[in-house]
C-alpha positions as CSV (number, residue, x, y, z in Angstrom):
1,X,-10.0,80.2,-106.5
2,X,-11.1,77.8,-108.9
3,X,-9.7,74.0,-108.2
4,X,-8.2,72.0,-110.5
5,X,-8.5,68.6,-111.5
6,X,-5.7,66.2,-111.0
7,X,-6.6,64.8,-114.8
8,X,-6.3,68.1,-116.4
9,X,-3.3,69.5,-114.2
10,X,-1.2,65.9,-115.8
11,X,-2.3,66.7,-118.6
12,X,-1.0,70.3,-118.5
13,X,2.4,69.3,-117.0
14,X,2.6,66.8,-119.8
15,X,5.4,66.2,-122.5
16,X,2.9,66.4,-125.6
17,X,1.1,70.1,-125.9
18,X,-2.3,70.1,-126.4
19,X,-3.2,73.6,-125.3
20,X,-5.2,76.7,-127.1
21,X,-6.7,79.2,-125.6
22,X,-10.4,80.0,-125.4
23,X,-11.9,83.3,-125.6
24,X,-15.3,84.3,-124.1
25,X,-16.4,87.4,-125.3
26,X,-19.7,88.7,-123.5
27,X,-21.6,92.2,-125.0
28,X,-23.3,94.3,-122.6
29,X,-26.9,93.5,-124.2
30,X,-26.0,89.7,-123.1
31,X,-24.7,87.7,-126.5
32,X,-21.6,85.3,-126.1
33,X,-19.1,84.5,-128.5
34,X,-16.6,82.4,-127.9
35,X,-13.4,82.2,-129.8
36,X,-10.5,79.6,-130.3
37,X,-7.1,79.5,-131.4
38,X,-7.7,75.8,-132.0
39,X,-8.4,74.5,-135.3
40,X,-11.9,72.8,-134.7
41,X,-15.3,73.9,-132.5
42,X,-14.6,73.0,-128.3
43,X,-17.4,72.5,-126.1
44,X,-16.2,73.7,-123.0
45,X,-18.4,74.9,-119.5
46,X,-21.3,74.9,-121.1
47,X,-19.9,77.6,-124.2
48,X,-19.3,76.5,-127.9
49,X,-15.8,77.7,-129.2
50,X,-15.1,78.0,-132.7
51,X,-12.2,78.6,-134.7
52,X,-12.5,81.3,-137.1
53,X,-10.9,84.4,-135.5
54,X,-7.1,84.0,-135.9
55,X,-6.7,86.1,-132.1
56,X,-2.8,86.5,-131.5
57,X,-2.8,87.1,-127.7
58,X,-0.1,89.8,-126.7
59,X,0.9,89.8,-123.0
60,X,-1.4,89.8,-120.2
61,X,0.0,92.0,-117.3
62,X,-1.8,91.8,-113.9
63,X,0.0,93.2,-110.3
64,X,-1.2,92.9,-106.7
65,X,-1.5,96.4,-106.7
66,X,-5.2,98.3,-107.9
67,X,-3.5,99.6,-110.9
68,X,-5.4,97.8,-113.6
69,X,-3.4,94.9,-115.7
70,X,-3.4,95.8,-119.6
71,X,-3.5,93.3,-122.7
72,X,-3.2,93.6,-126.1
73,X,-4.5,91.5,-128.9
74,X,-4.7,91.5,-132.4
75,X,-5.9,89.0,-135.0
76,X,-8.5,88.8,-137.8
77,X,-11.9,88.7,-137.1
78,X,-13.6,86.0,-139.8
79,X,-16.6,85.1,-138.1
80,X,-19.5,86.1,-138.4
81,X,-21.3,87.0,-135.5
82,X,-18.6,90.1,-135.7
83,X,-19.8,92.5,-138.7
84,X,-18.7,95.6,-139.6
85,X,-21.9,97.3,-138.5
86,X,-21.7,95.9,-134.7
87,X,-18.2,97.2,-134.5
88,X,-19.1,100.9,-136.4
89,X,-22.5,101.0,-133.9
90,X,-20.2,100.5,-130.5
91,X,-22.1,96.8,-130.0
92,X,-18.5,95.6,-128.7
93,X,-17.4,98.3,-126.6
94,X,-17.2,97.4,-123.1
95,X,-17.4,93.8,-124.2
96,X,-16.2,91.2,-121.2
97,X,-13.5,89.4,-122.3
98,X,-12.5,85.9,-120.1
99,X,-9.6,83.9,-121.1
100,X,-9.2,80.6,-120.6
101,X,-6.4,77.5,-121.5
102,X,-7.6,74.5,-122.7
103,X,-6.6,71.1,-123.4
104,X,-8.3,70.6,-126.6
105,X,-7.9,66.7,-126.5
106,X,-10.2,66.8,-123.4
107,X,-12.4,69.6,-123.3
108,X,-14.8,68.3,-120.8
109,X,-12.1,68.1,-118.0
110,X,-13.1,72.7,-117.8
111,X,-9.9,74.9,-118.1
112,X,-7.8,77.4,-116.8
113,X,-8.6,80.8,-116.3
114,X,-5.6,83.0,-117.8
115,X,-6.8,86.5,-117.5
116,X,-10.5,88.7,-117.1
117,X,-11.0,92.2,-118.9
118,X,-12.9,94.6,-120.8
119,X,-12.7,95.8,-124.8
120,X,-11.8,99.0,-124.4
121,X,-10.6,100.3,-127.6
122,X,-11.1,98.3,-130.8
123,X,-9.8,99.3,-133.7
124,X,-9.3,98.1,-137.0
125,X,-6.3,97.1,-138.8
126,X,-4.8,96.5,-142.1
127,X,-6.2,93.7,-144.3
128,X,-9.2,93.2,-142.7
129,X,-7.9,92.5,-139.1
130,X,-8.2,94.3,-135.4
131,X,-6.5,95.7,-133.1
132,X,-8.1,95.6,-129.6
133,X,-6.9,97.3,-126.3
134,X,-7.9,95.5,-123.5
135,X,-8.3,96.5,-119.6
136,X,-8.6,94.4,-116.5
137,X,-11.3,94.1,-114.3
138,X,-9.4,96.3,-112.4
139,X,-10.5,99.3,-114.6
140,X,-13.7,99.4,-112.5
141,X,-12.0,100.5,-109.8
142,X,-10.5,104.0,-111.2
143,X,-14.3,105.3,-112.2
144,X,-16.1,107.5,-110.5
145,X,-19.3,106.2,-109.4
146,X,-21.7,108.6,-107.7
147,X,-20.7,112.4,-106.9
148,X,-17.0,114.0,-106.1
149,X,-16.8,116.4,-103.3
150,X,-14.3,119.0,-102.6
151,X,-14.0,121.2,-100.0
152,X,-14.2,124.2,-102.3
């Protein structure tokens, strides 16, 4: 459990709204992009945000059961560290996705984790834009690792 700041947690239960959300995407061969709804680049943890991916986050589902929570988001990818040719060779399939809440006056105060996941359909949309399914960490759990016996 990640603690809080007293700074940040006034300035989330404030009256004025300074909130976006930050999206850290993470490819299997290592890269990190991270994404903002915000209108300018955030520095945040040690990641640069940048606006330039208009990501419209559905609803983020998680349970205290092992069933894995689902997401959906959709948007239009304009930046370019995402090209057609990454998404057509599979480069962001299985792509980590972390989503945090940020208080874009005050970047440096860290964030809020909002939800963990995976890419695991990615598809793309009309007029340039995406559709991607996304599971929780959860998913890791329902794969079969190793070899399944049966009694016959």
């Amino acid at each position: 459990m990640k603690n809080i700041s007293n700074e940040l947690s006034a300035r989330f239960s404030g009256d004025v709204v300074t909130r976006c959300l930050c999206w850290r995407l993470t490819r299997q061969d290592g890269f990190i992009l991270g994404l903002t709804d915000h209108d300018r680049e955030l520095f945040v943890e040690g990641v640069t945000y940048v606006p330039g991916a208009a990501v419209e986050a559905g609803k983020f589902t998680q349970d205290a059961g092992l069933k894995p929570g689902r997401a959906a988001a959709g948007g239009v990818l304009s930046n370019d560290a995402i090209t057609e040719e990454d998404l057509s060779a599979g480069l962001w399939d299985g792509c980590r996705v972390d989503v945090f809440r940020v208080d874009w006056l005050a970047p440096e105060l860290g964030s809020i984790w909002v939800w963990s996941g995976y890419l695991s359909e990615l598809s793309r949309g009309a007029l340039g834009g995406f559709e991607a399914e996304l599971v929780s960490l959860k998913a890791d759990l329902e794969r079969s690792d190793g070899r399944v016996m049966q009694r016959r």
